[in-house]
N, CA, C and O of each residue as an XYZ file, in Angstrom:
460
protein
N      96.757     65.379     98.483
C      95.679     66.156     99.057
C      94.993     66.997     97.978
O      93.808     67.332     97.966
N      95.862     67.258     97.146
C      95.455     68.474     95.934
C      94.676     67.571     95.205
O      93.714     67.986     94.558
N      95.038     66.133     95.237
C      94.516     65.667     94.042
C      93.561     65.399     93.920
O      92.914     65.300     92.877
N      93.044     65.092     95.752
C      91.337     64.604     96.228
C      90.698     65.924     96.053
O      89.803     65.600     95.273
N      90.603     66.725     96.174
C      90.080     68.512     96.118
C      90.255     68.505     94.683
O      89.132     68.181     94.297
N      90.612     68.585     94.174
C      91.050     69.024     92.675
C      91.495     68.000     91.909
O      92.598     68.349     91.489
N      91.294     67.201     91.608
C      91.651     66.184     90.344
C      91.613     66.997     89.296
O      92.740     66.859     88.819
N      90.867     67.984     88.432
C      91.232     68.193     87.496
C      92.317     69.205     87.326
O      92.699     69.451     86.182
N      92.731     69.679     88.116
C      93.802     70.862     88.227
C      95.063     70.176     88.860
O      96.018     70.927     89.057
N      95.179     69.082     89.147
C      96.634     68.130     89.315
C      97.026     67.853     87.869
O      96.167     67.395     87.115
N      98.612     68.168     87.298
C      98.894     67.749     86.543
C     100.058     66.409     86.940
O     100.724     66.451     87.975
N     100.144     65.428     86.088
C     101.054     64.258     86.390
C     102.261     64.536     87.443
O     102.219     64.053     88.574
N     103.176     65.222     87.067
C     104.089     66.136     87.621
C     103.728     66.631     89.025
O     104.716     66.830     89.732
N     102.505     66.882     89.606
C     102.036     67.190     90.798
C     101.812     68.246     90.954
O     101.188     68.597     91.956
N     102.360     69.390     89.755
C     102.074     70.731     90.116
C     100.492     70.628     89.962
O      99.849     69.653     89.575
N      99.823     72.425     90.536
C      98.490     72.485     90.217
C      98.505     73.421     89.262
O      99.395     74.255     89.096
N      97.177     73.244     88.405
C      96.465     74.425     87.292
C      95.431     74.435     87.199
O      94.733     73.443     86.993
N      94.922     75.973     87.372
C      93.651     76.275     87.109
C      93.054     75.947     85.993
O      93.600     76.134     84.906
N      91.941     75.454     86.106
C      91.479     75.477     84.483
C      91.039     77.155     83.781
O      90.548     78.184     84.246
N      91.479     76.755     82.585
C      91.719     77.975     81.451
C      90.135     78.670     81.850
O      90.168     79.899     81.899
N      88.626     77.971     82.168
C      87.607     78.652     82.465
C      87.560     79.695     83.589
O      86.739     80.607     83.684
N      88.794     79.356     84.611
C      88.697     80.786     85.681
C      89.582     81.196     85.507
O      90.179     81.276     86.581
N      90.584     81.855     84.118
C      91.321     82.418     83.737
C      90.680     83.703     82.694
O      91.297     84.694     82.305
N      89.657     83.431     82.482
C      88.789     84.670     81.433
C      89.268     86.301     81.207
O      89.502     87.079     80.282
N      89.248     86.271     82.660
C      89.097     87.665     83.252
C      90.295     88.214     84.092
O      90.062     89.120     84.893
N      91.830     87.620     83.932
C      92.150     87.273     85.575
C      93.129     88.630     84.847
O      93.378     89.004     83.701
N      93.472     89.059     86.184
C      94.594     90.841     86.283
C      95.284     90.317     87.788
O      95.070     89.311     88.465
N      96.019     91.243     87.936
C      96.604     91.261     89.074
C      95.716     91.686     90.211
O      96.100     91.557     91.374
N      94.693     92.123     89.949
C      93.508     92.376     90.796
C      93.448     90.891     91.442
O      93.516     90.844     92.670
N      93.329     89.688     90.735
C      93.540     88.513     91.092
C      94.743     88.013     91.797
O      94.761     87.123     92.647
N      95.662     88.637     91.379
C      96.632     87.931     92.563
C      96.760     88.925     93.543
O      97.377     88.440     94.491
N      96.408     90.293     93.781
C      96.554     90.759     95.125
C      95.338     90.146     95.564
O      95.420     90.488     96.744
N      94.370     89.555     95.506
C      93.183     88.620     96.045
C      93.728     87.519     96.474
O      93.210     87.108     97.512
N      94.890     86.659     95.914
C      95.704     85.862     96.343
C      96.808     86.265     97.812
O      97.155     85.616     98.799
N      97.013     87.275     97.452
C      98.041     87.808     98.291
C      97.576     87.666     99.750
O      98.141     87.199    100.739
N      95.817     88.469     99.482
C      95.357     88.673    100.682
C      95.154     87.327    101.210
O      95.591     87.205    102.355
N      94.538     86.122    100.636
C      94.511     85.068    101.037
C      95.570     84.306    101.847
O      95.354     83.555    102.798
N      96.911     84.676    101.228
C      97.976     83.947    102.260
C      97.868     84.610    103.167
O      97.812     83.888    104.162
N      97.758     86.356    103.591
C      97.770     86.999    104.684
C      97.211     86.390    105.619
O      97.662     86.048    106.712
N      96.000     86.230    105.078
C      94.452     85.428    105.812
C      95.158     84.415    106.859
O      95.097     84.584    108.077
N      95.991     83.092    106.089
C      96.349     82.078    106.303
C      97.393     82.772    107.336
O      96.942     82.317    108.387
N      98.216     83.375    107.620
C      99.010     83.866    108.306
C      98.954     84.306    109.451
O      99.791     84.177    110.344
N      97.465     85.114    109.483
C      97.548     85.717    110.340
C      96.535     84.850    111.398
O      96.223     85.064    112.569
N      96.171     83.789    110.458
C      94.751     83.410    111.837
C      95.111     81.577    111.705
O      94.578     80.728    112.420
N      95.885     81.365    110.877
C      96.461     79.929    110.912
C      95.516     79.254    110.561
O      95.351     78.210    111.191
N      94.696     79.527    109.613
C      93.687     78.810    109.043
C      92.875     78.982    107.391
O      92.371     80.096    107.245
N      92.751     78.268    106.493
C      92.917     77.729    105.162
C      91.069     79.025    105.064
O      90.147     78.995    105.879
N      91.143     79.688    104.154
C      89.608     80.123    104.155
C      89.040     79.221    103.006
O      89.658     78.773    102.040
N      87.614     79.047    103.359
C      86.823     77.990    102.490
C      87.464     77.030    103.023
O      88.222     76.827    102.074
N      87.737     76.354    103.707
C      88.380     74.921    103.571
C      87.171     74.069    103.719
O      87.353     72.943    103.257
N      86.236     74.229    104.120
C      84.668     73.333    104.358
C      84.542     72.927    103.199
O      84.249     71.748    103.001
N      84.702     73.659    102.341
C      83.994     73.393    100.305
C      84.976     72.778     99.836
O      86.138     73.179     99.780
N      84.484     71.630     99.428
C      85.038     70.706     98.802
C      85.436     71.068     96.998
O      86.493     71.161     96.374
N      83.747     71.216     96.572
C      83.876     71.053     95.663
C      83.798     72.433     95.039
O      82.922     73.239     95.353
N      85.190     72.791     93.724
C      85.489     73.603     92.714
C      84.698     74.720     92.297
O      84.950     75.915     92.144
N      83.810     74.107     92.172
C      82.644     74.727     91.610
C      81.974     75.620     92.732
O      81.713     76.824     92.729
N      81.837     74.936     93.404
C      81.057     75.652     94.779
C      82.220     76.595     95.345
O      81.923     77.673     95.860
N      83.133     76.304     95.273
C      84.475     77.127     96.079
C      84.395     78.656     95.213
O      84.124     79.767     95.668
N      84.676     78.328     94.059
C      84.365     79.518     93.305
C      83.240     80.503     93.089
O      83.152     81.730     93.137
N      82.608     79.743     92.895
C      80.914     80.456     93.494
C      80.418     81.130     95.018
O      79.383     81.767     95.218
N      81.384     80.817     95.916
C      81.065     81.232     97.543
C      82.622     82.681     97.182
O      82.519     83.827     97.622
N      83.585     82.309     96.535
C      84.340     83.469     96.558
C      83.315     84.654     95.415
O      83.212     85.736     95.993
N      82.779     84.665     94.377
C      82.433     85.322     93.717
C      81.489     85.819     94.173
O      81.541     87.049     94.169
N      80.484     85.326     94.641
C      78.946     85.539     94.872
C      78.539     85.616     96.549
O      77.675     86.340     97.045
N      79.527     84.542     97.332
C      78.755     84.481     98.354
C      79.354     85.648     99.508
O      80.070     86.581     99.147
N      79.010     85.471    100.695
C      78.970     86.259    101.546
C      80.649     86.962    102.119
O      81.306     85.924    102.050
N      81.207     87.566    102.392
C      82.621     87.776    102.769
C      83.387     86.902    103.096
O      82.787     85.830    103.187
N      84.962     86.792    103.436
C      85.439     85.634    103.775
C      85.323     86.013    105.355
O      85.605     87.035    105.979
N      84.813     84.811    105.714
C      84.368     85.109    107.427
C      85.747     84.652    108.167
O      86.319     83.586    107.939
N      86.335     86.001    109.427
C      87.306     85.960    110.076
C      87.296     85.373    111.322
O      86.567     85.990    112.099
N      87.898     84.295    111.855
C      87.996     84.316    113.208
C      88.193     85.323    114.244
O      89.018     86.234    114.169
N      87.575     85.161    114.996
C      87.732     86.129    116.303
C      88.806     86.192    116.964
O      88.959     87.139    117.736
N      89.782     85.231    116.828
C      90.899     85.200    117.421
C      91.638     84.575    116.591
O      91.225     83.651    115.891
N      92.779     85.004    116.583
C      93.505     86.039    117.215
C      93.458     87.258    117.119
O      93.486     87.598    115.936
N      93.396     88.108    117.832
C      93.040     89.905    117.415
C      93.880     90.162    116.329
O      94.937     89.550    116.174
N      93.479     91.026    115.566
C      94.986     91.822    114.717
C      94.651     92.956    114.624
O      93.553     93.453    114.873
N      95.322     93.297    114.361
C      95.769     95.183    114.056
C      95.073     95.800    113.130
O      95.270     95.564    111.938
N      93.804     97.021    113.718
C      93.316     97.449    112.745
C      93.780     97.475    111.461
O      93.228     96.862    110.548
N      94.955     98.281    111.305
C      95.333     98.160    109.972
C      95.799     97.033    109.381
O      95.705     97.149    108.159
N      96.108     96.336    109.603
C      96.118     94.459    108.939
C      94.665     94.432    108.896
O      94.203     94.566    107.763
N      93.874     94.300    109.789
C      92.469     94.173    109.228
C      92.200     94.911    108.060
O      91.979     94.433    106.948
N      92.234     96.204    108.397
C      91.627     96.772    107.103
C      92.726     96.197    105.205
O      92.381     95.932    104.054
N      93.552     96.250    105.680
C      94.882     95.889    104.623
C      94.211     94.309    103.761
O      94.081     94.136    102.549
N      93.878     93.319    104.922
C      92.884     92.007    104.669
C      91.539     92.289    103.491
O      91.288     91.854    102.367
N      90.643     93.581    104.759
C      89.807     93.695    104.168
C      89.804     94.521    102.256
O      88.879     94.344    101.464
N      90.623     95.065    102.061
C      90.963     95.898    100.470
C      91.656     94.876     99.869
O      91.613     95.039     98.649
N      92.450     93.618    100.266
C      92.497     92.795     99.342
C      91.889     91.944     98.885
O      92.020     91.504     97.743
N      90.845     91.449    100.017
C      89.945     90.447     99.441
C      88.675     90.714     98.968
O      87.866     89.882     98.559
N      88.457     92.594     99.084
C      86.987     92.879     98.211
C      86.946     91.602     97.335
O      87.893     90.994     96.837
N      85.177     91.255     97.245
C      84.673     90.874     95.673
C      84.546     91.258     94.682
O      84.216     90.567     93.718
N      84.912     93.184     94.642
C      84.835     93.569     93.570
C      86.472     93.969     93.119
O      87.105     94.908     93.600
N      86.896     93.155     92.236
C      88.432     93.652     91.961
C      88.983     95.336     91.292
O      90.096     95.847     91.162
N      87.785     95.734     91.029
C      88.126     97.314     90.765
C      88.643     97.920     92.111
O      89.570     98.725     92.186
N      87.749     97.308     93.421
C      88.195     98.208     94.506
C      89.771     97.500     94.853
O      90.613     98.295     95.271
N      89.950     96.877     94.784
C      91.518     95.919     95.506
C      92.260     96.948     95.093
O      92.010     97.717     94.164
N      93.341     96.937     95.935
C      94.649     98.045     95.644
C      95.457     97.755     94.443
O      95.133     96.671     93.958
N      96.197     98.228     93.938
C      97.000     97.974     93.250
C      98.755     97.598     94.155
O      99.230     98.032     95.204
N      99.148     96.861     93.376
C     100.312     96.162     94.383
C     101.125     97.690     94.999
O     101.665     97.721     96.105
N     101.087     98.682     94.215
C     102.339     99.495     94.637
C     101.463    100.017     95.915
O     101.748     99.804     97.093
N     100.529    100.622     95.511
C      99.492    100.963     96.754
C      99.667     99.767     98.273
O      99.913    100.041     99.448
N      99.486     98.795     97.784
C     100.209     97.962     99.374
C     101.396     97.764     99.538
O     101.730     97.223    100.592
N     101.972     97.973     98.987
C     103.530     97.925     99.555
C     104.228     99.720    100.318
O     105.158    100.086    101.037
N     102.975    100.395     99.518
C     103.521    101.881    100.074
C     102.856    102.097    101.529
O     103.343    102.934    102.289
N     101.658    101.276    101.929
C     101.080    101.086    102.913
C     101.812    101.324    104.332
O     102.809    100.706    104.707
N     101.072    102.428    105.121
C     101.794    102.405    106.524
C     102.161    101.264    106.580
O     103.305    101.087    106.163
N     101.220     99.716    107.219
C     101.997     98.648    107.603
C     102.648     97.630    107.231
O     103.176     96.658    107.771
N     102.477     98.145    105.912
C     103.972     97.593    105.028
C     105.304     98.112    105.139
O     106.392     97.537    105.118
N     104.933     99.537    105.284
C     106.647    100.601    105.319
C     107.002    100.625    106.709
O     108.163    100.948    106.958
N     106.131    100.311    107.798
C     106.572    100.087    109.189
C     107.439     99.165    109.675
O     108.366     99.259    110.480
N     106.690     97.654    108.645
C     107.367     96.611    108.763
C     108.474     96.664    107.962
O     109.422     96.278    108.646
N     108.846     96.957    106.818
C     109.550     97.291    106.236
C     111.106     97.780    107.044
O     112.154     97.134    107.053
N     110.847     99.044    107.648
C     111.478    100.151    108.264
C     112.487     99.252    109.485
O     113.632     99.384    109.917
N     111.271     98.241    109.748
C     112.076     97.882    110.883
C     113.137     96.420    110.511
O     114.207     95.985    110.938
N     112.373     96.111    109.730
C     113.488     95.176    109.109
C     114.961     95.668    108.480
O     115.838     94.866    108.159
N     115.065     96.891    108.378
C     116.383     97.670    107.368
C     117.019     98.368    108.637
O     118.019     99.076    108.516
């Protein structure tokens, strides 16, 4: 599946890699942008961007284009919303820093109740 989407980021082996061109700039600002993305996937059971095929365009609709648009359903919890919304800013200055979400009410709630 990776390989039809991405041929150039399949290596033999099957793992994937970004190419070194969207690596320029990358911080952990980038992977709590990741983070938020699995949330995404979690909470609404559905892949964001999955329409865009192509690389180029995928990257260009996260950088430039309009927010990542949420389904209406399933409801979630203001604060998961908002928690969604500070990780996936476009601008990575605003994204939290990891300790900042993990100190998060609904991180330490969930947390709390798991211990």
């Amino acid at each position: 599946m990776l390989e039809e989407k991405f041929p150039d980021g399949v290596r033999s082996d099957g793992t994937f890699s970004v190419k070194r061109q969207y690596l320029h700039d990358w911080s952990t600002k980038a992977d709590v942008w990741s983070l938020g993305s699995i949330v995404f996937c979690l909470c609404y059971s559905a892949v964001p961007y999955q329409e865009i095929e192509d690389l180029q365009e995928l990257a260009h609709r996260i950088v430039s284009g309009p927010s990542m648009p949420r389904p209406p359903t399933p409801v979630r919890s203001e604060p998961l919303v908002e928690l969604l919304d500070l990780t996936l800013d476009k601008d990575p200055s605003k994204r939290p820093e990891v300790s900042t979400i993990l100190s998060s009410p609904i991180i330490q709630e969930y947390i709390s109740r798991r211990c």
